[in-house]
Structures are given as structure tokens and as C-alpha cells.
Residue frames as qw, qx, qy, qz and C-alpha x, y, z in Angstrom:
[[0.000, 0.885, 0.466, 0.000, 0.00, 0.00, 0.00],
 [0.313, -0.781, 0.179, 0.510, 2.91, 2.58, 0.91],
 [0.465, -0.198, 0.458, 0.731, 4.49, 1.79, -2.41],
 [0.249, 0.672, 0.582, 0.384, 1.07, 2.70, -4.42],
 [0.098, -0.953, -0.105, 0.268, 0.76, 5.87, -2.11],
 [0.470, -0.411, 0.420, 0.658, 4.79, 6.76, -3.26],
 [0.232, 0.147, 0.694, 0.666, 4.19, 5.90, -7.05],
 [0.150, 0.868, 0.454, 0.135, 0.48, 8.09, -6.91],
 [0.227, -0.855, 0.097, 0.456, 2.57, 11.31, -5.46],
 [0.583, 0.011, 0.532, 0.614, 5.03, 10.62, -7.73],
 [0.316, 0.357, 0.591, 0.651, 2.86, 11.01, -10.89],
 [0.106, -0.804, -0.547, 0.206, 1.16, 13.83, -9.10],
 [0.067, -0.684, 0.291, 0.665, 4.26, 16.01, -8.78],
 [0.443, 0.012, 0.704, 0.555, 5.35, 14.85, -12.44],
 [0.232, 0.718, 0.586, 0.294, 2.02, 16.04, -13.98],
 [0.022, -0.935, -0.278, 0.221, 2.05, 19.54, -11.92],
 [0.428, -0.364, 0.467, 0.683, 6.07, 19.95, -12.67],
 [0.394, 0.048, 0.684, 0.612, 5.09, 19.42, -16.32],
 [0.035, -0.765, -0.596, -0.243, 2.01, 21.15, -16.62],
 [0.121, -0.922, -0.092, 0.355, 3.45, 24.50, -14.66],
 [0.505, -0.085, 0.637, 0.576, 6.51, 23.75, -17.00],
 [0.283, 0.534, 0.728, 0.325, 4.29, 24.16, -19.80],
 [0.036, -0.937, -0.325, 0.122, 2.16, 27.65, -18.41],
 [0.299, -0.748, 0.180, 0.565, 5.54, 29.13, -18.26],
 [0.481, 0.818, -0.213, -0.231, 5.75, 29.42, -22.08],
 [0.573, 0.676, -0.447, 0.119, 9.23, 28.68, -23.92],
 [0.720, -0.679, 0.144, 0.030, 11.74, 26.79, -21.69],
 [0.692, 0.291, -0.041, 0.660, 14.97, 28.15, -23.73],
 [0.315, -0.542, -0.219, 0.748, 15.32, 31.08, -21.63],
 [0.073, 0.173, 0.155, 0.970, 14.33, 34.02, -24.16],
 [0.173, 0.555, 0.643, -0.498, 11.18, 36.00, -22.97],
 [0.255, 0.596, 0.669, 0.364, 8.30, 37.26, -24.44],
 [0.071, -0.289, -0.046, 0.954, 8.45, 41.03, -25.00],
 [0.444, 0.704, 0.401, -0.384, 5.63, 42.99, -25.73],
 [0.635, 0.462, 0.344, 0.514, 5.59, 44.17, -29.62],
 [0.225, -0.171, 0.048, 0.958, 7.32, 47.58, -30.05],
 [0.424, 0.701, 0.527, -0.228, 4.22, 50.05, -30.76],
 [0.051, -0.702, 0.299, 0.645, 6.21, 51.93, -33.22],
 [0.008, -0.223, 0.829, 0.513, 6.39, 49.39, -35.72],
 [0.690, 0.111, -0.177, -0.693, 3.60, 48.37, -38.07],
 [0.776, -0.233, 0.533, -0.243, 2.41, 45.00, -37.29],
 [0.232, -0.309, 0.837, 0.387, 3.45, 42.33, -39.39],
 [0.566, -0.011, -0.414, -0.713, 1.27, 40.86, -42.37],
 [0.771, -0.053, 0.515, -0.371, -1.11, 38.00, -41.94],
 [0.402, -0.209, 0.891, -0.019, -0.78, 34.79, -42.97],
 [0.609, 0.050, -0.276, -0.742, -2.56, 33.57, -45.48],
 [0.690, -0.100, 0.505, -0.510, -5.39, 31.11, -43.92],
 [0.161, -0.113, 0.975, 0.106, -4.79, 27.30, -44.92],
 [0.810, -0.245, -0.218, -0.486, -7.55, 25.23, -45.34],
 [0.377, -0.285, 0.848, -0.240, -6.92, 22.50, -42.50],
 [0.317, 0.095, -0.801, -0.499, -7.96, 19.24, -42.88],
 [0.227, 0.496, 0.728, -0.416, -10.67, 18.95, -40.54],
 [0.304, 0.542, -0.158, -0.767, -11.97, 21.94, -43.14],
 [0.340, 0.432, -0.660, -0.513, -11.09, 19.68, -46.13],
 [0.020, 0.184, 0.979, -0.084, -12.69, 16.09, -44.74],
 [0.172, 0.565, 0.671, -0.447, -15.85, 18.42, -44.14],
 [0.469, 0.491, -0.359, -0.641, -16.08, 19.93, -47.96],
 [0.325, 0.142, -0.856, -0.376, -15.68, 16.51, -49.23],
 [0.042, 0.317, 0.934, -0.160, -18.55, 14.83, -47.17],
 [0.351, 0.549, 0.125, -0.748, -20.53, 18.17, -47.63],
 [0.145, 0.469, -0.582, -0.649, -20.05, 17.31, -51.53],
 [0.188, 0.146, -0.968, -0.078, -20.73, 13.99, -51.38],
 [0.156, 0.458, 0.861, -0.159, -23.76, 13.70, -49.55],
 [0.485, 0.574, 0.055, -0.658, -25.57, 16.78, -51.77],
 [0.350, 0.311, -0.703, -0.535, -24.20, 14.69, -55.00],
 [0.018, -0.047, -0.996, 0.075, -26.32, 11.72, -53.05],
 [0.325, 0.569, 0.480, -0.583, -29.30, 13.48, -52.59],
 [0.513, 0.458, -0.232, -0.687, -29.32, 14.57, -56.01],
 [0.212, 0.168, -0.911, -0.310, -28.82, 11.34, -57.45],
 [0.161, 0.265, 0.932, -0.188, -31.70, 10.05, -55.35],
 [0.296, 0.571, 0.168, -0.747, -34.00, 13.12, -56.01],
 [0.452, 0.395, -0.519, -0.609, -33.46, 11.91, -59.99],
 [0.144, -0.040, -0.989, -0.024, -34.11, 8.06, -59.15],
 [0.136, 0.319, 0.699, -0.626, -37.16, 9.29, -57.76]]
């Protein structure tokens, strides 16, 4: 029983270690400076499509090209 109690604490600290680890951002030592307001911000990106984005056009397609197909079998 003493060795489960050991090995729960254990993975307790581990998780909080790694998880405050984590909150603290970057852990190569450079910090996050605000952005100078002088300078003009930088451009945007141009927006991907992801592929959660792209699985959900192609089933979007697919089931209107199924409906029509029934809508004409009808």
C-alpha cells in the first residue's frame, strides 16, 4: 500500500512539474516582450484550409451529389 501511495505522489508532482513547466511558455530562456508600438504589425498569414476543413467539404459534396442522385431516381 505505501508503495502505491509513493508511485500516486510521484505522478502527481510529475504532472504539476510538467504542466506549470508548460504555463511558463518557452523553456529556452528568451522572454516574451511585448511588440514595439512603433512598428507596423506584421502581415497575416494567409489562412490554410486545415484538414478537418477539407474532410468536411468533401462529405458536404458527397452527400448533396447523393441526394441529387436520389432526387433523380425518384
Amino acid at each position: 500500500m505505501k508503495r502505491r501511495k509513493i508511485i500516486y505522489c510521484l505522478i502527481v508532482l510529475l504532472l504539476f512539474f510538467s504542466l506549470s513547466l508548460h504555463a511558463q511558455g518557452k523553456s529556452d530562456g528568451k522572454r516574451n516582450n511585448p511588440p514595439n508600438p512603433h512598428k507596423p504589425p506584421p502581415p497575416h498569414p494567409e489562412l490554410t484550409i486545415d484538414t478537418g476543413l477539407a474532410y468536411l467539404l468533401i462529405a458536404g459534396i458527397a452527400f448533396g451529389v447523393q441526394r441529387i442522385k436520389r432526387k433523380k431516381i425518384q
